[in-house]
KOLPA-619473 format. One record per residue (C-alpha): z, x, y. Coordinates in Angstrom, 3 decimals, padded with zeros to 6 digits, always signed. Example, Ala and Ser with C-alpha at 12.3 -4.5 7.8 and 13.67 -1.06 7.14 Angstrom:
// KOLPA-619473
{zz:+007.800	xx:+012.300	yy:-004.500}
{zz:+007.140	xx:+013.670	yy:-001.060}
// end
This chain:
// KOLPA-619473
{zz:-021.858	xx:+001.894	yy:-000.841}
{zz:-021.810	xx:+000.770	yy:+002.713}
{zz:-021.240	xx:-001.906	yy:+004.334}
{zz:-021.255	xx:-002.866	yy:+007.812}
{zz:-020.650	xx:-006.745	yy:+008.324}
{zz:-021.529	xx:-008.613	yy:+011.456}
{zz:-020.559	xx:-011.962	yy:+010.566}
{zz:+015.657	xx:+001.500	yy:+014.322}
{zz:+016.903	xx:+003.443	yy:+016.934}
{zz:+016.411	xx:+006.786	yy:+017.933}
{zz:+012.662	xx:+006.583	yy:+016.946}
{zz:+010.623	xx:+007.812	yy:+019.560}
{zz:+007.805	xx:+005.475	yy:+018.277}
{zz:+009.409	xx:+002.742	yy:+020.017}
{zz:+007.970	xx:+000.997	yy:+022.817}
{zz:+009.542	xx:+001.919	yy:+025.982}
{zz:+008.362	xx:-000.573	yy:+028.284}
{zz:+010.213	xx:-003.437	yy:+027.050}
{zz:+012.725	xx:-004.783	yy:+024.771}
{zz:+010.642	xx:-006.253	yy:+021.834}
{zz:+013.570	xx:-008.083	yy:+020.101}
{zz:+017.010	xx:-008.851	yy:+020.351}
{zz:+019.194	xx:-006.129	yy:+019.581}
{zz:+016.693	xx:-003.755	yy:+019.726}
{zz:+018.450	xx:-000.274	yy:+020.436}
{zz:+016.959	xx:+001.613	yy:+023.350}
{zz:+014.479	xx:+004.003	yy:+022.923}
{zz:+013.760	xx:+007.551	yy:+023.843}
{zz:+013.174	xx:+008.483	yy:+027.030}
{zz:+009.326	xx:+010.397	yy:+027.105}
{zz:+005.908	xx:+009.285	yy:+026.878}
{zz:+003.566	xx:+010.041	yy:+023.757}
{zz:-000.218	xx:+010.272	yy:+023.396}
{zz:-001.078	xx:+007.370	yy:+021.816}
{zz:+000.932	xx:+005.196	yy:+024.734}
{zz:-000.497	xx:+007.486	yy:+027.430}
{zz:-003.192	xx:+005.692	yy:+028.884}
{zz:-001.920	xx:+002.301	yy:+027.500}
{zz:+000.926	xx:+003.108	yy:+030.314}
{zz:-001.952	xx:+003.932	yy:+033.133}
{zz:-002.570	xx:+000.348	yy:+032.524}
{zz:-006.526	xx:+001.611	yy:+031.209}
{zz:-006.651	xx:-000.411	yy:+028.026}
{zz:-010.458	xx:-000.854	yy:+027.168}
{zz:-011.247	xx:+000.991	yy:+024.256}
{zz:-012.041	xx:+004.428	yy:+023.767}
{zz:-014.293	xx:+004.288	yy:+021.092}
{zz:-016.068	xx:+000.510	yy:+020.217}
{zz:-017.373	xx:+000.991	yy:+016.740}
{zz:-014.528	xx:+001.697	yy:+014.459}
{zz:-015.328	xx:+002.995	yy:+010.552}
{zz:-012.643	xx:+001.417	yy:+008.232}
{zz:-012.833	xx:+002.289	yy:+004.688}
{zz:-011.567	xx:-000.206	yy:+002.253}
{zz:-011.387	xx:-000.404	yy:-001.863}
{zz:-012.634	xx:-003.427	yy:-003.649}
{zz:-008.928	xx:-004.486	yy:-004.159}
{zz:-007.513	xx:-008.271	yy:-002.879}
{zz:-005.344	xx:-006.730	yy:-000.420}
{zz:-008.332	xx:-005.400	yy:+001.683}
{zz:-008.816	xx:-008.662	yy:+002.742}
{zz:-007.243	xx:-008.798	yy:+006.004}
{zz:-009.430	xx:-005.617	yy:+007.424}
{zz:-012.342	xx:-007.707	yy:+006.120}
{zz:-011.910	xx:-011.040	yy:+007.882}
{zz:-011.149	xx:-009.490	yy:+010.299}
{zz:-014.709	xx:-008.277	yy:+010.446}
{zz:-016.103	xx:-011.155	yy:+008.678}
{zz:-013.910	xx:-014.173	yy:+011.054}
{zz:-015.518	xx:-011.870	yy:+014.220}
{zz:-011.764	xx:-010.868	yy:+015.429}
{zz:-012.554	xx:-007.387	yy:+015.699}
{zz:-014.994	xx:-008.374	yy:+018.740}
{zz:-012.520	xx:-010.424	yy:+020.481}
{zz:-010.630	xx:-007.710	yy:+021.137}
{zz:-013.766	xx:-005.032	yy:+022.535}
{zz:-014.169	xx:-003.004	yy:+019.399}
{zz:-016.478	xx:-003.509	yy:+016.194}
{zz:-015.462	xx:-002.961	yy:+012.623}
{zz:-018.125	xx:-001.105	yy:+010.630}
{zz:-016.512	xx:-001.458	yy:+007.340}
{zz:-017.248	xx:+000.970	yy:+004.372}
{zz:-016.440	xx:+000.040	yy:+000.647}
{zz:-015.384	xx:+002.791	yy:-001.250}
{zz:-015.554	xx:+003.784	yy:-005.326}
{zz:-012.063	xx:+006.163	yy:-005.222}
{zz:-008.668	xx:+007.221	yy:-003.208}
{zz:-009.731	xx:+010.455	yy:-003.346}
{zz:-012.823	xx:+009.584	yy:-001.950}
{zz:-010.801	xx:+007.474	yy:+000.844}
{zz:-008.739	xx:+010.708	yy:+001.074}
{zz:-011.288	xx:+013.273	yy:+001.852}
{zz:-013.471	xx:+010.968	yy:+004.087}
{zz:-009.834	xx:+010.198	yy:+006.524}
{zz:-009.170	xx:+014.049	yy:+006.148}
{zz:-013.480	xx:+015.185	yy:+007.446}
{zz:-013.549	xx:+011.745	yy:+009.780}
{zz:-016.178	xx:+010.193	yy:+008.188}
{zz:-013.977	xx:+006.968	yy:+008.302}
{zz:-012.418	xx:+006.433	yy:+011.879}
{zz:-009.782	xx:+004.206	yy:+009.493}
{zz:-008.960	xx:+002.998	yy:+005.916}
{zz:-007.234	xx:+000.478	yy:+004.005}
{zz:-005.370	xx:+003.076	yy:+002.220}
{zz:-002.353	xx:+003.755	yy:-000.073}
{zz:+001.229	xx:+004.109	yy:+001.534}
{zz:+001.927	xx:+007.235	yy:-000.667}
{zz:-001.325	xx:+008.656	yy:-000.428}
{zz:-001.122	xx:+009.278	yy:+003.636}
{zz:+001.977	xx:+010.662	yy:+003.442}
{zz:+000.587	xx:+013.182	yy:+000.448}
{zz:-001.929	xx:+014.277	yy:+002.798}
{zz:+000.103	xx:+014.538	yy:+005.865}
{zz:+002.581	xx:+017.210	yy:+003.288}
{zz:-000.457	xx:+018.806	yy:+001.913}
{zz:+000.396	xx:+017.374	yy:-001.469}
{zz:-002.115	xx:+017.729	yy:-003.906}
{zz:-005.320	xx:+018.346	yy:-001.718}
{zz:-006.232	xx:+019.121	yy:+001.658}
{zz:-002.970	xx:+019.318	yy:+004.887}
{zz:-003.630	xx:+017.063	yy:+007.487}
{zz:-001.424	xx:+014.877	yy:+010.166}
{zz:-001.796	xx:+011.133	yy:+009.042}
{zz:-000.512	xx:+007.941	yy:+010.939}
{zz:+000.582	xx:+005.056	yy:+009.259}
{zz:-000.747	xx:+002.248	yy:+012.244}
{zz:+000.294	xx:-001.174	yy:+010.082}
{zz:+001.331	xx:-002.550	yy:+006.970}
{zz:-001.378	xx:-004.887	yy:+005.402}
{zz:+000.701	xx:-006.216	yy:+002.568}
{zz:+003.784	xx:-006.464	yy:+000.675}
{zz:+003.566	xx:-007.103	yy:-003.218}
{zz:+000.982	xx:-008.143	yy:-005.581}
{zz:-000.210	xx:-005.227	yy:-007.933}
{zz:+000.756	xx:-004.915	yy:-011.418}
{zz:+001.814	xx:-003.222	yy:-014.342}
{zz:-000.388	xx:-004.218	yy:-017.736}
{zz:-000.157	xx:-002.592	yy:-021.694}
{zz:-003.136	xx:-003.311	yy:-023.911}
{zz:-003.392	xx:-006.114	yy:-026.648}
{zz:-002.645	xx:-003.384	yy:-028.803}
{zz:+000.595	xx:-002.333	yy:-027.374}
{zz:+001.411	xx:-006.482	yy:-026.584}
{zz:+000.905	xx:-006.766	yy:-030.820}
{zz:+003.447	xx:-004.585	yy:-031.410}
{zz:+006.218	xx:-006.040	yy:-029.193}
{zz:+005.115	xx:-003.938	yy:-026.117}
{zz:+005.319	xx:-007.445	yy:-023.709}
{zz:+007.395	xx:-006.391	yy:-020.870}
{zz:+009.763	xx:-002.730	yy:-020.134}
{zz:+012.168	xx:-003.183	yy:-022.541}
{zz:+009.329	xx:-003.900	yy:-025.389}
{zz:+007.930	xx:-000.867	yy:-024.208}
{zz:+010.860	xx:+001.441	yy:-024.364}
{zz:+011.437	xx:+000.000	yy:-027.799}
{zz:+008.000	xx:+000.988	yy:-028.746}
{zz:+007.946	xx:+004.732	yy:-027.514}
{zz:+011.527	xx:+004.915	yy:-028.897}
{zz:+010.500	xx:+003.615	yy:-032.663}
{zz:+006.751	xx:+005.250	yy:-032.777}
{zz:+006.441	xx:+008.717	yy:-031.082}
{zz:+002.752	xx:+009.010	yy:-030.581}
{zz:+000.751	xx:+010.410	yy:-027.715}
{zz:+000.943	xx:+007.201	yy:-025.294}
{zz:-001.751	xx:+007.114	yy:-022.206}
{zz:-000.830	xx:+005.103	yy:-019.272}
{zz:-003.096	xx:+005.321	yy:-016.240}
{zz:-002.406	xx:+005.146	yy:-012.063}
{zz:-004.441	xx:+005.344	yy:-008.988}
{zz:-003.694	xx:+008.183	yy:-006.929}
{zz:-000.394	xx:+010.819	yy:-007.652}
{zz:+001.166	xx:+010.233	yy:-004.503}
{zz:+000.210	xx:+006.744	yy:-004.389}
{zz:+001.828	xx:+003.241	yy:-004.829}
{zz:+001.012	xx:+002.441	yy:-008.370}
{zz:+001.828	xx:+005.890	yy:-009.381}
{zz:+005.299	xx:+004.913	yy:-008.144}
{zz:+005.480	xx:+001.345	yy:-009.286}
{zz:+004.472	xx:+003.050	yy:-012.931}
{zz:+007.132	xx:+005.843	yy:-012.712}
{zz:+009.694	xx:+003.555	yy:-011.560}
{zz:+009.326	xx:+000.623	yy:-013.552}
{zz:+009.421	xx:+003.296	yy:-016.557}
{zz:+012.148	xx:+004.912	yy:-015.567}
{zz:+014.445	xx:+001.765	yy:-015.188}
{zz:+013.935	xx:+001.589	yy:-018.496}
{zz:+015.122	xx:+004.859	yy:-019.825}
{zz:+011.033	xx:+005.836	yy:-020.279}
{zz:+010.135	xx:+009.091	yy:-018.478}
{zz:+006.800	xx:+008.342	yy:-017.494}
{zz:+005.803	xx:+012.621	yy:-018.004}
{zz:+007.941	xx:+013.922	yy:-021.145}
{zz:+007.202	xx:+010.162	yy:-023.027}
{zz:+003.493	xx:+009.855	yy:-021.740}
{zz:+000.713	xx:+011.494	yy:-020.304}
{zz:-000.399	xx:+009.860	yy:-017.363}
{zz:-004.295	xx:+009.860	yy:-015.980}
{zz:-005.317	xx:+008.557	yy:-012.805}
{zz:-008.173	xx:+006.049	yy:-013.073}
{zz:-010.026	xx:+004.191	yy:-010.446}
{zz:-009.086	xx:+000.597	yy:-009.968}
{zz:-011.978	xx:-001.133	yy:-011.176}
{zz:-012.655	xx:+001.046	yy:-013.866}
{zz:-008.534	xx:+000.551	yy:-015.185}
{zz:-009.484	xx:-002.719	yy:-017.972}
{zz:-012.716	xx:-000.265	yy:-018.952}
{zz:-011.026	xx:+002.603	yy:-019.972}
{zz:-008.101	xx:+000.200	yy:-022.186}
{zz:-010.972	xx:-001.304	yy:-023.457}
{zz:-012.109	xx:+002.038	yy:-024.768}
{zz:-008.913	xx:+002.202	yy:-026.185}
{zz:-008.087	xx:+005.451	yy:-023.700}
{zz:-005.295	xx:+003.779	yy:-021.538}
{zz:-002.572	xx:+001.990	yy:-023.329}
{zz:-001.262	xx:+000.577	yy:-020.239}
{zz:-002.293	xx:+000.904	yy:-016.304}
{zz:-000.752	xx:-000.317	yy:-013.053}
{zz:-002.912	xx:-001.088	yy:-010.224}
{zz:-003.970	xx:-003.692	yy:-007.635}
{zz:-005.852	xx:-006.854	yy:-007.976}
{zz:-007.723	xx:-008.358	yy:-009.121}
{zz:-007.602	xx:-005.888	yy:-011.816}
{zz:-004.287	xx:-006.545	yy:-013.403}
{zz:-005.778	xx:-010.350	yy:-013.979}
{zz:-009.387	xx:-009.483	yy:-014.582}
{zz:-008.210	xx:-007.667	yy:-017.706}
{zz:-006.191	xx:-010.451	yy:-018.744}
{zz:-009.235	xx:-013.005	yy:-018.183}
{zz:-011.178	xx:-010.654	yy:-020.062}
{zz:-008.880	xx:-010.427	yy:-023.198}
{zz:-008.039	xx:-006.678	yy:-022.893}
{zz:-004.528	xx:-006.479	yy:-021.686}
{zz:-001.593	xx:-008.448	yy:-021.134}
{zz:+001.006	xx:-008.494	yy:-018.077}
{zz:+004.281	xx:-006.466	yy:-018.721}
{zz:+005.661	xx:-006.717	yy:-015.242}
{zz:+004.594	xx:-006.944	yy:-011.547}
{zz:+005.627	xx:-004.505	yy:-008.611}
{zz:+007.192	xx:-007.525	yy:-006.766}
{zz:+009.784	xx:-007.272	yy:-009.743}
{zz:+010.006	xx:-003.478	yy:-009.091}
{zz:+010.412	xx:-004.061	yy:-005.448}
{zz:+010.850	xx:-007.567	yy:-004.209}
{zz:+008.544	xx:-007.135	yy:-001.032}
{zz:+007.466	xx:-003.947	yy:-001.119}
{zz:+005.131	xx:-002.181	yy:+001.139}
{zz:+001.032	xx:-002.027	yy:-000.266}
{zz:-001.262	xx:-000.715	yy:+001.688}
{zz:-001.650	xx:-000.166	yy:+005.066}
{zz:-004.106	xx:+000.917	yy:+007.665}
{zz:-004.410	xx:+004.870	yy:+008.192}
{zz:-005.976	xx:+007.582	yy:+010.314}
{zz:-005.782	xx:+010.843	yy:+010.706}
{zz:-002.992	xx:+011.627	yy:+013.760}
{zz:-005.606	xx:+013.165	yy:+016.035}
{zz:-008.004	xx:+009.733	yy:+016.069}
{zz:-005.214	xx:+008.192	yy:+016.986}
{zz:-003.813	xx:+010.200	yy:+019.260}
{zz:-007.706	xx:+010.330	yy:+021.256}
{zz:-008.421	xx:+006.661	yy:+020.086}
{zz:-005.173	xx:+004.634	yy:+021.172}
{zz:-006.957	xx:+002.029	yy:+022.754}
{zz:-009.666	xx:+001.512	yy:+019.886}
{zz:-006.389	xx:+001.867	yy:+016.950}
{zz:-004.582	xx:-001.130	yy:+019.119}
{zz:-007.491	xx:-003.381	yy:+019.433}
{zz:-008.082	xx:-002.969	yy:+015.881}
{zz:-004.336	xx:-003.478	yy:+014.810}
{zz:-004.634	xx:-006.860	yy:+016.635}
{zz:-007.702	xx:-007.992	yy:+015.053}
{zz:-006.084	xx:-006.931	yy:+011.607}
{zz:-002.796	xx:-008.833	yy:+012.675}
{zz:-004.583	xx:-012.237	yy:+013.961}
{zz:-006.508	xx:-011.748	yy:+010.235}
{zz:-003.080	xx:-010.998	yy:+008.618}
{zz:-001.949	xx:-014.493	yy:+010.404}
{zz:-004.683	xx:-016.494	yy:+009.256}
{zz:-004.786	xx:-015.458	yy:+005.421}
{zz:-000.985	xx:-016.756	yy:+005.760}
{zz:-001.633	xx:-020.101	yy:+007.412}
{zz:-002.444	xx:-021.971	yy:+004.933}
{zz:-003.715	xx:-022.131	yy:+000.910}
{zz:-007.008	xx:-022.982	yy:+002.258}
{zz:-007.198	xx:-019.784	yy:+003.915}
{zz:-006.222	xx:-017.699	yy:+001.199}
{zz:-009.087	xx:-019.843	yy:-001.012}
{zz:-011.934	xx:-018.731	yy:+001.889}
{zz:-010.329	xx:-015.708	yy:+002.217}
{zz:-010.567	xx:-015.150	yy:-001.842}
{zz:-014.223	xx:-016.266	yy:-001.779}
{zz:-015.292	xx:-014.418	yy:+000.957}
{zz:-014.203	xx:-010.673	yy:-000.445}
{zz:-015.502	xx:-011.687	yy:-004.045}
{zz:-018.999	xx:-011.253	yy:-002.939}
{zz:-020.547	xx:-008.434	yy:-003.961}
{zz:-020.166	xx:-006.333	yy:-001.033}
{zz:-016.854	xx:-006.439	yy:-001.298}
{zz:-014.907	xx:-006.696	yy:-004.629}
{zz:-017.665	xx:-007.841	yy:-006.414}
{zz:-015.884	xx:-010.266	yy:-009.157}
{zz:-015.332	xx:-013.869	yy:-009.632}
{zz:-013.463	xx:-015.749	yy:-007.075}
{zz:-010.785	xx:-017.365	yy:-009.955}
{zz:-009.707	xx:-013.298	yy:-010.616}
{zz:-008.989	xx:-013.098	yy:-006.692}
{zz:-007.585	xx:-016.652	yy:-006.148}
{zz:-005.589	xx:-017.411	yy:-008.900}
{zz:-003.203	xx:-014.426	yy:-008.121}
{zz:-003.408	xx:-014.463	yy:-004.183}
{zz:-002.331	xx:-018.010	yy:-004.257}
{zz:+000.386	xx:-017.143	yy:-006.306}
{zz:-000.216	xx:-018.780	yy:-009.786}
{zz:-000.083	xx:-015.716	yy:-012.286}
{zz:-000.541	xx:-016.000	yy:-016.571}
{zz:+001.019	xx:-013.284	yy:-018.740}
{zz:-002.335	xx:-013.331	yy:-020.966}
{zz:+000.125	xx:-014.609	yy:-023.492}
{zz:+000.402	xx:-018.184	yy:-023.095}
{zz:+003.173	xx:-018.104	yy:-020.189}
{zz:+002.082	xx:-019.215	yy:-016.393}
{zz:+004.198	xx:-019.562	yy:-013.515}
{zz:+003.996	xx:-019.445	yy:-009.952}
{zz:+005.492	xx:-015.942	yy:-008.364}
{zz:+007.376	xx:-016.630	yy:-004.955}
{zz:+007.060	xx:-013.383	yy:-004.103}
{zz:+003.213	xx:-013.259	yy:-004.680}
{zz:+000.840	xx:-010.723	yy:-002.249}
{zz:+001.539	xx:-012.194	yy:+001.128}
{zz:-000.437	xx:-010.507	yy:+004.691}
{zz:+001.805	xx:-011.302	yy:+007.730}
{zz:+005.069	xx:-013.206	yy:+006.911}
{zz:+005.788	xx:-014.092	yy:+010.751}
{zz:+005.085	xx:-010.213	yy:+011.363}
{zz:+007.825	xx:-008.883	yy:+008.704}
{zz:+004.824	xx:-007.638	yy:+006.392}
{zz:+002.989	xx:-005.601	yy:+008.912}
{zz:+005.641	xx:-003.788	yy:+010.738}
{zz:+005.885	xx:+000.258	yy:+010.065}
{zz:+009.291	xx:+000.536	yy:+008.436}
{zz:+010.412	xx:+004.048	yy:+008.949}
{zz:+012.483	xx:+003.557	yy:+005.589}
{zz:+009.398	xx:+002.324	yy:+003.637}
{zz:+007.652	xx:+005.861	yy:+004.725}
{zz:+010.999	xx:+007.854	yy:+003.677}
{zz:+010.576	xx:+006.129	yy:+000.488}
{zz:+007.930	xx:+007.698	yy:-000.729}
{zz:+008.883	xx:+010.980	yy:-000.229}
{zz:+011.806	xx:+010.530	yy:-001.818}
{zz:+009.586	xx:+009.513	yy:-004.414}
{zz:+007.902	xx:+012.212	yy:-004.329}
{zz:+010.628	xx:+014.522	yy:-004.256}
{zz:+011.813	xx:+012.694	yy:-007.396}
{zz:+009.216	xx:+013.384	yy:-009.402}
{zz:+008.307	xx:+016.523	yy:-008.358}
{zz:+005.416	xx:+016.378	yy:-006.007}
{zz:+007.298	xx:+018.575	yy:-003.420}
{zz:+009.586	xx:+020.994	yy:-004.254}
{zz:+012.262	xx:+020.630	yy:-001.609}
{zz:+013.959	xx:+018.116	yy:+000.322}
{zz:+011.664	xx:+017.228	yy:+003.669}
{zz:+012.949	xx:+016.133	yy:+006.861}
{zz:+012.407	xx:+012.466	yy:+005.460}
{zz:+013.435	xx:+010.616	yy:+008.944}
{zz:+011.245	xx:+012.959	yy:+011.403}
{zz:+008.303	xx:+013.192	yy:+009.234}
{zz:+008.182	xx:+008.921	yy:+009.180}
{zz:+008.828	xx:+009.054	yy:+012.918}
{zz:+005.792	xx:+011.671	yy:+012.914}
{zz:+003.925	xx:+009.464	yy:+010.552}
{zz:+004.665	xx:+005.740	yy:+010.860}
{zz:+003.463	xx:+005.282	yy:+014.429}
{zz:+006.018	xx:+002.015	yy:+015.582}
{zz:+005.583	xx:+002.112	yy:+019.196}
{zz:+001.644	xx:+001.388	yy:+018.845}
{zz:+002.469	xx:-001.541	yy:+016.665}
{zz:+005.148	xx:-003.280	yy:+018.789}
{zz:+002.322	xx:-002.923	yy:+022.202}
{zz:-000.306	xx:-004.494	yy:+019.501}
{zz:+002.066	xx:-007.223	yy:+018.797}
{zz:+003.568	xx:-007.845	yy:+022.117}
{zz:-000.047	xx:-009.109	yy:+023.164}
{zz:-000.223	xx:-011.355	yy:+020.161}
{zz:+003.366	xx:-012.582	yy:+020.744}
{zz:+003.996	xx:-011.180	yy:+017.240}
{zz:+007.882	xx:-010.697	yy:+016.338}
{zz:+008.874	xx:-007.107	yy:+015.099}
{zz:+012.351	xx:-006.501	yy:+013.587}
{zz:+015.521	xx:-005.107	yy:+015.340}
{zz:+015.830	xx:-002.025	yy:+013.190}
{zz:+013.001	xx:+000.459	yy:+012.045}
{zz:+015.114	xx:+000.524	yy:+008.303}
{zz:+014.947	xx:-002.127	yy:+006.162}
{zz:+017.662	xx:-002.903	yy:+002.829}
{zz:+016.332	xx:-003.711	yy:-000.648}
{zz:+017.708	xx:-003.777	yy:-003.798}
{zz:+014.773	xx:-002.323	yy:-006.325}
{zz:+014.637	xx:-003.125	yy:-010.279}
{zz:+017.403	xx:-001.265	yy:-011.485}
{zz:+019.962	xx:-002.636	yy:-009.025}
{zz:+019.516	xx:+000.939	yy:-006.715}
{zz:+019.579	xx:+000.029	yy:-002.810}
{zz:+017.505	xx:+001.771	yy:-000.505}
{zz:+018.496	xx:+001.475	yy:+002.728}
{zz:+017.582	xx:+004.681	yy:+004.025}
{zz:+020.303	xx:+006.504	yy:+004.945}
{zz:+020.841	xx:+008.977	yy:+002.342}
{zz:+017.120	xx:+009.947	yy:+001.392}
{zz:+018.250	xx:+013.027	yy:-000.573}
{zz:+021.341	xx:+012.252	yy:-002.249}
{zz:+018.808	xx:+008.976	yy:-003.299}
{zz:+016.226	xx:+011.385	yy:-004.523}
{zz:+018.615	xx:+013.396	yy:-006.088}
{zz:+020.631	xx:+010.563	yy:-007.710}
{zz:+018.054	xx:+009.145	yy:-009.873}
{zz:+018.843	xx:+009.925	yy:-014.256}
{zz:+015.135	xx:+010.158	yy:-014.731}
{zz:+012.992	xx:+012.795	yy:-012.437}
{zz:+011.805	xx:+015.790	yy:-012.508}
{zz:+012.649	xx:+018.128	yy:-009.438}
{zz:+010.868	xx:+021.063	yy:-010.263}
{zz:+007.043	xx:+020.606	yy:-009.063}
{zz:+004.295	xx:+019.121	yy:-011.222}
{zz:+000.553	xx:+019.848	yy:-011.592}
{zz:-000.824	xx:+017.129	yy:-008.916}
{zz:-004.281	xx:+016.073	yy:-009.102}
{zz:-006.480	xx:+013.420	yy:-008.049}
// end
């Protein structure tokens, strides 16, 4: 379905012109491609209709109101967005160029850009559009029989060794990793234990319906759909996997961007003012939350999108709380920025569990990747802070930092993984 609305140092990414933050370390010496003509001073964009794919998922909603609040147009280019049924689908259409752009998993780029699972191609990572808010959710089934959170789970798997099913996105993507590593933390191997599927988001509370998935992790509104419908119950959420973690962010292929800079920085800026507004205030999120319910978007009732997005979350069990660390879009700029650690990451995610068979050159492929000098000109013009460093700290579930500077010994250091490859497909 279409649709086309109206309504830290060393990284050569860095922008070279000026010094975006205090403390900033210098940057390379050079010019790249996508800065080229930026630097000629011609910044009118290359290309003014821009196709962004996006998945009915309540973290698409900055690239919509974007389109939708007319923000795209303020800044000389047009969204033409494009819903989509699959990350596969996503995948192949950012890999032919049907789509110009997506809203599009973190892991998934970097898959492609590796060749990991499907076709080879050089991916950018432009922006982050989100940090937390997707989910981890076992069946009534499982819930009955003590399966409420991890530990139930383990318990469960431990006592009653039967075929379990538990379902993810995409292989290289963010809820395979959120499922993986929330597993793992608690002594569960998510391949020897299970077998894992991947499933399309809104098809996840179907199939554990069926009875085929015992447990799924995904985005919302899924996660609370399911639990408004009476089919599953909420066991964990990636926030308390990762405590702001990066989502989804917006992707292209490397050679768009490299011939579209222009186009890919007006865009970023009408996806950052968006970003800005969803954060403003609770009566954004609310408009924001009824506006991508409709049908040509995610296509569900606004309390499934609103409830969660404004932080208030139920277990399905009786227990409600509000999450401080709920899906948030901007964050003064700290969401959106292109971590190079947050792209390493992955891979060594991916290295962990077998996706690639050897160690890659984690710090040059997210300098290849994560394209941080484009961002910091897109935010200079909105007077958006970025962050000293290109590596960020975090302390994930089971009390492992990442901070980036080890990728393979972190990889490596993990009790649960599996380093020799495994059969990856979408």
């Amino acid at each position: 379905m279409e649709c086309n609305t109206l309504v830290d140092s060393g990284d050569p990414n860095r922008d070279e012109r000026r010094p975006l933050s205090e403390g900033s370390a210098a940057p390379a010496a050079g010019a790249v491609a996508d800065s080229a003509a930026w630097a000629q001073g011609s910044d009118a964009p290359e290309k003014k209709t821009v196709r962004i794919g996006f998945m009915p998922l309540t973290d698409c909603a900055s690239v919509v109101m974007a389109s939708v609040l007319g923000l795209d147009r303020r800044f000389g280019v047009q969204i033409a967005l494009s819903r989509e049924t699959s990350w596969a689908g996503v995948r192949d259409k950012l890999v032919s160029g049907d789509l110009d752009m997506a809203q599009v998993l973190y892991g998934l780029v970097y898959g492609v850009h590796l060749g990991v699972g499907g076709p080879k191609k050089d991916m950018a990572v432009l922006m982050t559009l989100n940090q937390n808010g997707q989910g981890l959710t076992v069946s009534r089934q499982l819930a009955d029989q003590g399966a409420v959170d991890g530990a139930g789970l383990a318990r469960l798997i431990g006592a009653e060794r039967r075929k379990y099913t538990f379902a993810q996105t995409f292989p290289t993507g963010t809820h395979a990793m959120w499922l993986y590593y929330w597993l793992a933390s608690h002594g569960v191997d998510p391949f020897s234990d299970a077998k894992v599927v991947t499933v399309a988001p809104r098809q996840m509370a179907a199939q554990m319906r069926s009875g085929k998935v015992d447990a799924f992790s995904v985005g919302e509104p899924w996660n609370h759909r399911a639990i408004i419908d009476g089919i599953g119950v909420s066991a964990a959420t990636s926030q308390q996997v990762w405590p702001d973690h990066p989502e989804k962010v917006l992707g292209s292929s490397a050679a768009f961007v490299d011939q579209h800079p222009n186009s890919c920085r007006a865009v970023m800026m009408a996806v950052l003012e968006a970003s800005r507004w969803i954060d403003a205030s609770p009566q954004n999120r609310q408009r924001a939350a009824e506006t991508i319910a409709g049908s040509a978007f995610v296509d569900t009732s606004v309390d499934a999108i609103s409830q969660r997005m404004q932080g208030r979350y139920q277990d399905g069990l009786g227990r409600s709380w509000h999450d401080p660390n709920a899906m948030q879009f901007f964050a003064d700029g700290q969401v959106n920025y292109p971590y190079l650690s947050d792209g390493m990451w992955f891979l060594t995610q991916h290295k962990r569990w077998g996706l690639i068979a050897q160690h890659p050159d984690y710090l040059n492929v997210a300098k290849a990747v994560n394209r941080t000098r484009l961002y910091e000109q897109a935010a200079a013009q909105l007077g958006v802070a970025v962050p000293a460093s290109a590596v960020r700290r975090s302390r994930l579930i089971d009390g492992v930092v990442w901070d980036g500077s080890d990728p393979a010994a972190y990889a490596d250091g993990f009790a649960v993984r599996h380093p020799a490859p495994l059969p990856v497909a979408a």
